[in-house]
N, C-alpha and C positions, 0 to 999 in steps of 0.2 A: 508693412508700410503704414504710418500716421499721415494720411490725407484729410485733411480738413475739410469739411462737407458742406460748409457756408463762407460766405464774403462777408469781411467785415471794413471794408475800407470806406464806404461812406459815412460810418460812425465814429469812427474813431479818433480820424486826422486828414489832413490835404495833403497824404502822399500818395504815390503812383507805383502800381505794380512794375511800371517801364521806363524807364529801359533797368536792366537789370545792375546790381551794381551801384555803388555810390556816386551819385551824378548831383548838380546845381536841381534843387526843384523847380516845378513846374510856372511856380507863381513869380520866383525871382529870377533875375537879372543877372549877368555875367556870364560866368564861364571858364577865366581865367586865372592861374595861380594868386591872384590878387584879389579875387570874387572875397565880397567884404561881409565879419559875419562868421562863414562856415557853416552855413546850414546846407545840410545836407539829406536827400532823399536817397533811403538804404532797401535796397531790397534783395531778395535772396530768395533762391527756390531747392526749398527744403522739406520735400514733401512726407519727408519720416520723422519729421521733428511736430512738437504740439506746439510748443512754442518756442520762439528764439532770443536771443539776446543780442544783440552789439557790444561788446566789448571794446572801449575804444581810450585812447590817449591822444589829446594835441600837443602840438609840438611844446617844450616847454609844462607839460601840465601834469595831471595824475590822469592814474584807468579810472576808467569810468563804465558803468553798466546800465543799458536802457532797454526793455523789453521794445520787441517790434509789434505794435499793438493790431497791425493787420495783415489777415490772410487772403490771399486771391488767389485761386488757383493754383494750391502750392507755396508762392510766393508769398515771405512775410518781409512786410514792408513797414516805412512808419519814418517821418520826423526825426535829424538830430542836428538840435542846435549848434553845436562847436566843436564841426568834426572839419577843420578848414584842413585847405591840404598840408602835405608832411603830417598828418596824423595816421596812427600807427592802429589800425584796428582787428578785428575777428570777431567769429559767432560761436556761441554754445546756447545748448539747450538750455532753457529757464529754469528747467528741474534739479539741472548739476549743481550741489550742493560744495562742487570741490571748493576752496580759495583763489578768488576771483583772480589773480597770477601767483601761484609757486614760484618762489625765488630759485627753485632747482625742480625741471620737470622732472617728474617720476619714470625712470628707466622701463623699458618693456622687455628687453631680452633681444640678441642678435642685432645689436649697438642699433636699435631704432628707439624712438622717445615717445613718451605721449604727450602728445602737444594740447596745450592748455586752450588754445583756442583752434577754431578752425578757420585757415584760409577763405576768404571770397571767392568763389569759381571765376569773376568777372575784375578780382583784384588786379591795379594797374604796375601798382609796384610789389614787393617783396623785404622786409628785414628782417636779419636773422641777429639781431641784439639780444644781449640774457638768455643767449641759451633757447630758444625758441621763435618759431617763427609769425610774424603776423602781417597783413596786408598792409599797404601803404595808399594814401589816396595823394594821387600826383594831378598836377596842369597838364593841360595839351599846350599850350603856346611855347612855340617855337619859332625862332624867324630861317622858313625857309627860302625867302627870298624869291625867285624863279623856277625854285626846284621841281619838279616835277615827273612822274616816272618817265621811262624811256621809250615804254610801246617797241621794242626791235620786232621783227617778224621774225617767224620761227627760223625761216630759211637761212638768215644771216646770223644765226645764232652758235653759238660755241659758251658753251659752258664749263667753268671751272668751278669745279666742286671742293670747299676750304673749309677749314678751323680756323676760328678767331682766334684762338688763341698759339696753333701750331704755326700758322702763319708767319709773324713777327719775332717770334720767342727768340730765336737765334739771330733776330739780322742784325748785321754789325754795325749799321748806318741808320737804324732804331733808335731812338734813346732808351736808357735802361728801362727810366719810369714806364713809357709807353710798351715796350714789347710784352705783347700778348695779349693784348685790351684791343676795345675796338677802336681806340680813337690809333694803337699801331697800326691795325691794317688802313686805317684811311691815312695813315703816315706817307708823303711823296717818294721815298724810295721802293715801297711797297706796292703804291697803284703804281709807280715807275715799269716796274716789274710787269702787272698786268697786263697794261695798254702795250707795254715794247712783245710781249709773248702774243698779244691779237686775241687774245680772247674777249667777249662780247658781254659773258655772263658769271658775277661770284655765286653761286652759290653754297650758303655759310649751312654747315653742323647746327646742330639744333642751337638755336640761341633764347629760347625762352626757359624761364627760371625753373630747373631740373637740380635731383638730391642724388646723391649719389646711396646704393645698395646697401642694405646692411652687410650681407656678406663680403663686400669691398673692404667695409669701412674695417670687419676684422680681421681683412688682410694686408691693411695699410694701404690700400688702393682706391682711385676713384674713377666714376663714372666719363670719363677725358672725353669722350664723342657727345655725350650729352641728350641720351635717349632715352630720358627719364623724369618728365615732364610735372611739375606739383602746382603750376601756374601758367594760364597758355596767355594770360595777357601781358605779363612781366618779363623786360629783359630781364636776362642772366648776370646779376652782380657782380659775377665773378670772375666775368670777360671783362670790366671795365675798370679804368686806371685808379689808386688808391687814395686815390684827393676825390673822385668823384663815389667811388665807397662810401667814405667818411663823410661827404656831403649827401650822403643818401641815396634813397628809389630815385628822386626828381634828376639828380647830375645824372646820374647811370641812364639814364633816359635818355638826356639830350646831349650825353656821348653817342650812344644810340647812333640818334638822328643825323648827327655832325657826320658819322661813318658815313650813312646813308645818303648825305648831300654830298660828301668827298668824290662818293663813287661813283655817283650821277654827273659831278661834275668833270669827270673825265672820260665819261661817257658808257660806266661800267651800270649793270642791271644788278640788283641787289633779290637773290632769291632766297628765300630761306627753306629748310629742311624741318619739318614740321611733324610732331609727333601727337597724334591725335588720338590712334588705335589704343593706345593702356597709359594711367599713371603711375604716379610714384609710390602711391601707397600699398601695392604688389600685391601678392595674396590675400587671400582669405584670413585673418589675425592678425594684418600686416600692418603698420602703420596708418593713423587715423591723423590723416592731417585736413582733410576738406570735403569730399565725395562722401569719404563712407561713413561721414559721421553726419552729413545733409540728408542722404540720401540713398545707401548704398543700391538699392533693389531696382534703383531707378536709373543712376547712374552707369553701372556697371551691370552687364549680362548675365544671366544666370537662367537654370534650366527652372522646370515647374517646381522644383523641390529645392530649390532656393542657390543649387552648386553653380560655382562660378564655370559658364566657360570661356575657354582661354585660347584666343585664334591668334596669340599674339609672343606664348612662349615668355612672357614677364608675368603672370601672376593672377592680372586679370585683363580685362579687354572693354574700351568705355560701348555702348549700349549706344547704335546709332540706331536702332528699334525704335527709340524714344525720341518722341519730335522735341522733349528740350535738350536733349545732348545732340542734334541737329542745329540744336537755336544756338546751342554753347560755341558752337565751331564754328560755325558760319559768321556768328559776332564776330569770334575772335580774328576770324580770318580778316573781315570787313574793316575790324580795330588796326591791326596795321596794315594796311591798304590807306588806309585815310589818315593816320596818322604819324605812319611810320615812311610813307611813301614806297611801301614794299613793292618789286617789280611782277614776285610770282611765289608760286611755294611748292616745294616737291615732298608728296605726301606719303611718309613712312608708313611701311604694312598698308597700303592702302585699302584693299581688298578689305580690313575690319569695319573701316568708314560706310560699308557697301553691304552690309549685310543686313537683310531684312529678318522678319520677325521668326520664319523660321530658319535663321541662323545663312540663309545659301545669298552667294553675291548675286547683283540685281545692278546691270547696268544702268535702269529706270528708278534706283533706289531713290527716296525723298531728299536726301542729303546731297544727292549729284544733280537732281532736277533744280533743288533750292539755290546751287552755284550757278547753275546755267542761266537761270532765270533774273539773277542778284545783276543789277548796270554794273557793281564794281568789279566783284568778283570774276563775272562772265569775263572781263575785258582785261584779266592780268594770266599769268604765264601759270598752268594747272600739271603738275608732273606727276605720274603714280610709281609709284614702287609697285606693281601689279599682281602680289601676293601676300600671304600671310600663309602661315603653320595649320590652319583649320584646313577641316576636309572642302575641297574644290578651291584651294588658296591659291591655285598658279592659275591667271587670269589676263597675261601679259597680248595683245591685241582686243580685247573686248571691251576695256572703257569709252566711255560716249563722244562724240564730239565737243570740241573744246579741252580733251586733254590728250596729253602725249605719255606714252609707258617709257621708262626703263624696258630695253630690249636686251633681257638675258639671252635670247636667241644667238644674239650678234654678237655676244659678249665668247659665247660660249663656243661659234660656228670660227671666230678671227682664234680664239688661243688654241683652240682643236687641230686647224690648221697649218698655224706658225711654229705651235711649238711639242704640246704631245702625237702631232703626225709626224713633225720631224725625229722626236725619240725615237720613235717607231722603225721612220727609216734610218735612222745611224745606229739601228741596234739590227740589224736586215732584216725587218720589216715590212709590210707595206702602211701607207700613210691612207685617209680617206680621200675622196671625190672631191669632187671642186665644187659640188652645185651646194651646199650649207654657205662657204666663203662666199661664190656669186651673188648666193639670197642676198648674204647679209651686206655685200658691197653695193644692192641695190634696194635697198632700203626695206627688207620685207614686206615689199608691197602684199603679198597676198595674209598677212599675218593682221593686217590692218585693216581690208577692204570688208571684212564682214561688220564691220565696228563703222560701214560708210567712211573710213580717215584714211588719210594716204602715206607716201612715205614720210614723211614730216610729222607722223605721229608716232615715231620712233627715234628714241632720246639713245644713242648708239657708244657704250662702251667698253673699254676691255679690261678697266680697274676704277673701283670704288673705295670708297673708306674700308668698308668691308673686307676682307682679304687681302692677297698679296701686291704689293705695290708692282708697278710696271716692271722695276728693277728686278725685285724680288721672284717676276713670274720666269724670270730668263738665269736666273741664281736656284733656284732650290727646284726639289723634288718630292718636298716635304715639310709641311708646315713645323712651326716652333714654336709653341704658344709656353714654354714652359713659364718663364715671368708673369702668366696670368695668376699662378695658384689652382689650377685645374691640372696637373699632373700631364699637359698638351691633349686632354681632351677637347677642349673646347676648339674654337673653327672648322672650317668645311675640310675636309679630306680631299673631297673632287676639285682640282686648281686647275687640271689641264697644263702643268707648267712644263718646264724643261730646264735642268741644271747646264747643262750641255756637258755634262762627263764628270762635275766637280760640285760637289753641296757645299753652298757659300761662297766667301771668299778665295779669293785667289790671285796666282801672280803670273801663272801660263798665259803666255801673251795671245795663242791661237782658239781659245778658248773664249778671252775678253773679248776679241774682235766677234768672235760669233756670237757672243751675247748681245754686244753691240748693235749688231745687224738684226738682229729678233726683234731687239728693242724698238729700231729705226721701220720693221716690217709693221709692227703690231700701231705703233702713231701714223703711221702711213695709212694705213688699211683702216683708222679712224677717220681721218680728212679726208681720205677719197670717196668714202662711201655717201650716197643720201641717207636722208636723215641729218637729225640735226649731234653733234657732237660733246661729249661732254669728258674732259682731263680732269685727274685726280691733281690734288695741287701735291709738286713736288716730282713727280712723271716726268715734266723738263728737267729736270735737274739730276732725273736717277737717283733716287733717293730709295735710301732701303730703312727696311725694319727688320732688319737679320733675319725673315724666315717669319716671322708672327705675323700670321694672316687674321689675326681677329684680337687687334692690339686697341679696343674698347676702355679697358682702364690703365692704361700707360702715359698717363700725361709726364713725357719725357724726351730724350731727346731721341727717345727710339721713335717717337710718334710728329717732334716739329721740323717742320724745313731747314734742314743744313746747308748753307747759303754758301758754303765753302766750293767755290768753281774750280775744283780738280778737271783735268784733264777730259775725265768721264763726262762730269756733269755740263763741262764747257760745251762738248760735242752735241751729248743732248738736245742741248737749251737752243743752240745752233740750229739743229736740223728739225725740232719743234717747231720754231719761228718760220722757217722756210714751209714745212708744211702746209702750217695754217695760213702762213700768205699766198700757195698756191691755191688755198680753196678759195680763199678772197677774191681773186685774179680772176678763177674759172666762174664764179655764181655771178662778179661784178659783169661780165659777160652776156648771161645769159636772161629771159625775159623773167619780169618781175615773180612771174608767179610759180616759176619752174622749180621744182619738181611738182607740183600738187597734183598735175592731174595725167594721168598715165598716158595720156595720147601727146602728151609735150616731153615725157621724158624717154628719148630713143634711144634703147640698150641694146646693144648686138653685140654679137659674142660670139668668137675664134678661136680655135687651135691652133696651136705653134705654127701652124703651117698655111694659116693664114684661110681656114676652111669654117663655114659657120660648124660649131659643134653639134654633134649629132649628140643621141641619145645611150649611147655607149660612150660615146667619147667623157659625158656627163655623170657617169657612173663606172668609170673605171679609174681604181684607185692607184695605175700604174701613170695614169696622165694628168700631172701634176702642172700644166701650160695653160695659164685660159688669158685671152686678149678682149677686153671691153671697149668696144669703141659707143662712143655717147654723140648726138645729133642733138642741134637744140632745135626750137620752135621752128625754125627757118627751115630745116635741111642741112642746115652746115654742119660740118662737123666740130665735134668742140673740142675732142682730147678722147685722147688714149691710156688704158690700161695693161699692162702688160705684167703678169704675175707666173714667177717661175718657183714654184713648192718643192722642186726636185733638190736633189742633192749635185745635180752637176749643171755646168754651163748648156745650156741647147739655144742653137741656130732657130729664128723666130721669123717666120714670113710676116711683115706689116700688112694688114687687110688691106684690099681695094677694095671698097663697097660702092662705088659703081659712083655713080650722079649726083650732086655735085663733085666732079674731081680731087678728091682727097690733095693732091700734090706732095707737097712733101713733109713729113714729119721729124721737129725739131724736140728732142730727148731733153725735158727739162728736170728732172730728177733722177737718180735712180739710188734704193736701197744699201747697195751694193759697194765696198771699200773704193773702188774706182770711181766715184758720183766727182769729184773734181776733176779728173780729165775725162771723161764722157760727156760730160755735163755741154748741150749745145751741139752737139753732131747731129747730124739730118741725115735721115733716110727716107727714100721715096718709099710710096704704097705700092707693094709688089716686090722691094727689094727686102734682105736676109740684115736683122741687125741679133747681134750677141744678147740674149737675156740669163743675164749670171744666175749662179746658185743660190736659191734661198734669197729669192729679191722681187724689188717690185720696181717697174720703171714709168715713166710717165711722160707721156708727149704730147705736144700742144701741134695743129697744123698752122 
């Protein structure tokens, strides 16, 4: 590492080591796309470099090269005259002797390039003209009008987890130009879809400007989910429509924003999925596009002998050891919050963001205290991905207050239940216990309480981008990755799924129906549980990826929403909506703050027979009945769960629980192919109602 051992910024020039990034200086006036002039203060922290250069072009002009004449702390900063925005810029060392742009960058081998200049870490836009890539410097003005984020609380929250681009790609009611951009998903047949499905919250696929693999690129494939991050302040160009391409970083921006005010204006939370643990420029020899030519030893992890390590399974892993890849994140995070109106961000591999100096997570890490303490930050929507690949990576109830985990728990306790117990038993088996399903229908209280957080700091679901689609978990037995080019080595092996008798497709009618009904158990067993909820987009709809559970570089039609309403997916969509409006119904109900605090959320819990459950009955995997009766703040009662994991119909005593008088129970859903003529029949507490096979039912008093 070349660290610079003196300050030279009061000699040299009136720039400022801060804020970091090409900004209006300190001395003038403006601020906006029209800021007159283009003088610009550049600074950049590049503590292995001696000295830096600016490499820059304005709109209309030639490259231009200006040494940065001051160090601070790392930071070399400095003065430039006519860098207004839509100017196209980057840095290289002063030393490199190469031609200040190559008409053809020089190839590196395993289709990566060496890029002539190096990215801005705090770069707002992205171009990739000639063959290489270099920073762009954009405006903030936008006219958002009233926009402003949404603040939902957690409790009311439901989360749809989407791709910009998978979204729109096929809707028929899209315009061509638009589908697959963002200004598609803020298209009105599109938020149409959202708001009429009840969901509360998009959250989008990585949307900041990501490269796709060399190994991809020499299999003709690309990076489709977009977890491969080369600029955490730039949209992704590549989501946005081809008039706003052509018009540059600045349109692609405020397509952006447009999205971001569509979805507000229809009352939808804008989350993004955000990749902070590794960039794009992968291993050790790998592509030098920004980090490892600023910075490498600094930026990214490495042991005392200089080896990278890698808690993240891409290459390398960024250095949150280091308080300025602290400072990098937290900006960036702060940058859209403030200018993008972002609602909240769910943080890929989080567990890397969390590791201190000797490498192990640290709930009290710098980087989680610096969020907590930030007015912006603290006060928007913090989701973890609660692992990473390094040793001590599964971490899922131990983040701080103020965020919520991904609850693999629940993920893993509802498909255990629904679907590899029921293998199990149609193969004459026995299936597991009820008490993992109970947890997870009740919010893993205890998974959270040593973290102080309650059932509401559990983000509760049964399919992600990652793996098999909801469809897919009730269709196979066996993943199918072969279209990646990994020979189907690649994705997880452990699905927990259930074919029901048949790999894939089919046209056995007794076979659909029990897929059907899997389908309808596992969306069920999402909406009824505490905690807050989160659908993969395309889950109403039953949407398959033939078996490819880790379909990462398939930008196709195996990977976008098929909007084609077959018979299936009509049902679906159908009984999704019904769902999520019965959780609406039961929470609009009950007092504001419910579930937070364990003494307001009254869970009791029966056997068929209408008995609280003993501790046998809790561990024996022959008794597959458990009945949830829930009480809210008052004592009243508020609804009924009734879950039957067997394989045949069983007679079910309704609990009397005594004071206030239960009366009668009115059957407002049930799992089970009979949900239209059952639907509304009343049974008192104390009388015998039918709970079908392999179903869940639901009653309101």
């Amino acid at each position: 590492m070349v660290m610079p051992l003196f300050d030279t910024a009061s000699t040299m020039d009136a720039s400022s080591a801060v804020p970091l990034g090409v900004s209006v200086p300190r001395a003038d006036s403006g601020g906006t796309r029209h800021h007159a002039g283009g003088r610009a203060n550049v600074a950049c922290f590049a503590p292995a470099v001696a000295s830096l250069d600016v490499v820059y072009c304005p709109p209309g002009g030639q490259w231009r090269s200006q040494r940065l004449p001051n160090v601070t702390k790392g930071v070399h900063h400095g003065i430039v005259e006519d860098l207004p925005y839509g100017s196209r810029y980057g840095f290289r060392p002063s030393s490199d002797t190469q031609p200040l742009l190559p008409k053809v960058p020089a190839a590196k081998g395993n289709g990566s390039v060496r890029q002539p200049l190096l990215l801005d870490p705090y770069g707002r836009g992205v171009d990739q003209r000639d063959g290489f890539l270099t920073s762009v410097r954009t405006a903030t003005d936008f006219d958002w009008e009233t926009d402003e984020r949404l603040r939902l609380p957690w409790r009311n929250t439901i989360v749809y987890e989407a791709h910009v681009r998978g979204q729109s790609m096929l809707h028929p009611d899209v315009p061509e130009e638009l589908r697959g951009t963002y200004a598609g998903l803020a298209h009105p047949a599109v938020v149409e879809h959202l708001t009429g499905l009840g969901i509360t919250s998009v959250q989008l696929l990585p949307v900041h400007f990501h490269l796709d693999e060399p190994h991809l690129q020499d299999l003709g494939l690309s990076n489709y989910w977009g977890y491969n991050t080369a600029a955490f302040f730039a949209p992704h160009p590549g989501y946005a429509t081809r008039a706003a391409q052509e018009a540059g970083p600045q349109a692609v921006q405020d397509e952006f924003k447009a999205m971001v005010k569509a979805l507000h204006a229809a009352g939808l939370e804008v989350i993004l999925d955000v990749v902070y643990n590794h960039t794009a420029e992968g291993p050790p020899g790998g592509q030098v596009l920004s980090f490892r030519g600023l910075g490498e030893d600094t930026y990214y992890r490495v042991d005392g002998n200089g080896k990278y390590i890698d808690t993240t399974g891409c290459g390398n892993s960024l250095n949150f050891a280091d308080q300025h890849v602290v400072q990098l994140v937290t900006d960036s995070l702060r940058y859209w919050v403030d200018e993008f109106h972002i609602d909240g961000f769910r943080f890929d591999l989080a567990v890397t963001l969390c590791r201190n100096a000797a490498n192990e997570f640290d709930p009290h890490h710098p980087f989680l205290t610096s969020v907590a303490a930030d007015p912006v930050l603290s006060e928007v929507k913090l989701i973890a991905e609660p692992w990473d690949i390094g040793d001590g990576g599964w971490q899922t109830g131990r983040f701080p207050r103020g965020w919520v985990d991904w609850n693999d728990h629940f993920r893993d306790a509802v498909r255990s239940f629904w679907l590899a117990d029921r293998a199990a038993i149609d193969s004459g088996g026995d299936g597991g216990s009820m008490a993992k399903l109970a947890d997870a229908l009740s919010g893993s209280a205890a998974l959270f309480r040593g973290s102080g957080r309650s059932r509401l700091a559990s983000v509760n679901f049964v399919t992600a981008h990652d793996g098999f689609t909801l469809n897919d978990l009730v269709s196979f037995d066996r993943k199918h990755n072969e279209d990646n080019g990994e020979e189907n080595r690649d994705g997880h092996g452990d699905n927990r799924s259930y074919n029901h008798g048949v790999e894939g497709p089919t046209e056995n009618a007794v076979i659909l129906a029990q897929r059907a009904q899997s389908r309808r158990n596992l969306m069920v067993s999402l909406m009824v549980s505490l905690g807050v909820p989160m659908i993969t987009a395309g889950d109403e709809l039953a949407r398959t990826q033939h078996g490819n559970n880790n379909a990462y570089c398939q930008d196709s039609a195996m990977t976008w929403l098929d909007w084609t309403l077959t018979p299936e997916a009509h049902e679906m969509l159908r009984s999704t909506k019904r769902y999520i409006r019965l959780r609406k119904e039961f929470l609009a109900a009950q007092p504001h703050d419910f579930p937070v605090r364990d003494e307001q959320s009254y869970l009791y819990w029966f056997d068929q027979h209408g008995q609280p459950m003993s501790t046998e009955r809790w561990n024996d995997p022959q008794h597959r009945v458990l009945q949830l009766l829930l009480r809210d703040d008052g004592g009243d009662l508020a609804g009924l769960v009734v879950v039957n994991g067997s394989a045949r119909d069983v007679k079910v005593t309704l609990p009397d629980a005594g004071k206030p008088a239960p009366g009668l129970f009115e059957l407002r859903l049930t799992t089970s192919p009979r949900h239209k003529q059952r639907q509304g029949i009343q049974v008192a507490a104390g009388d015998i109602d039918l709970a079908e096979a392999n179903s869940i039912s639901i009653y309101r008093t």
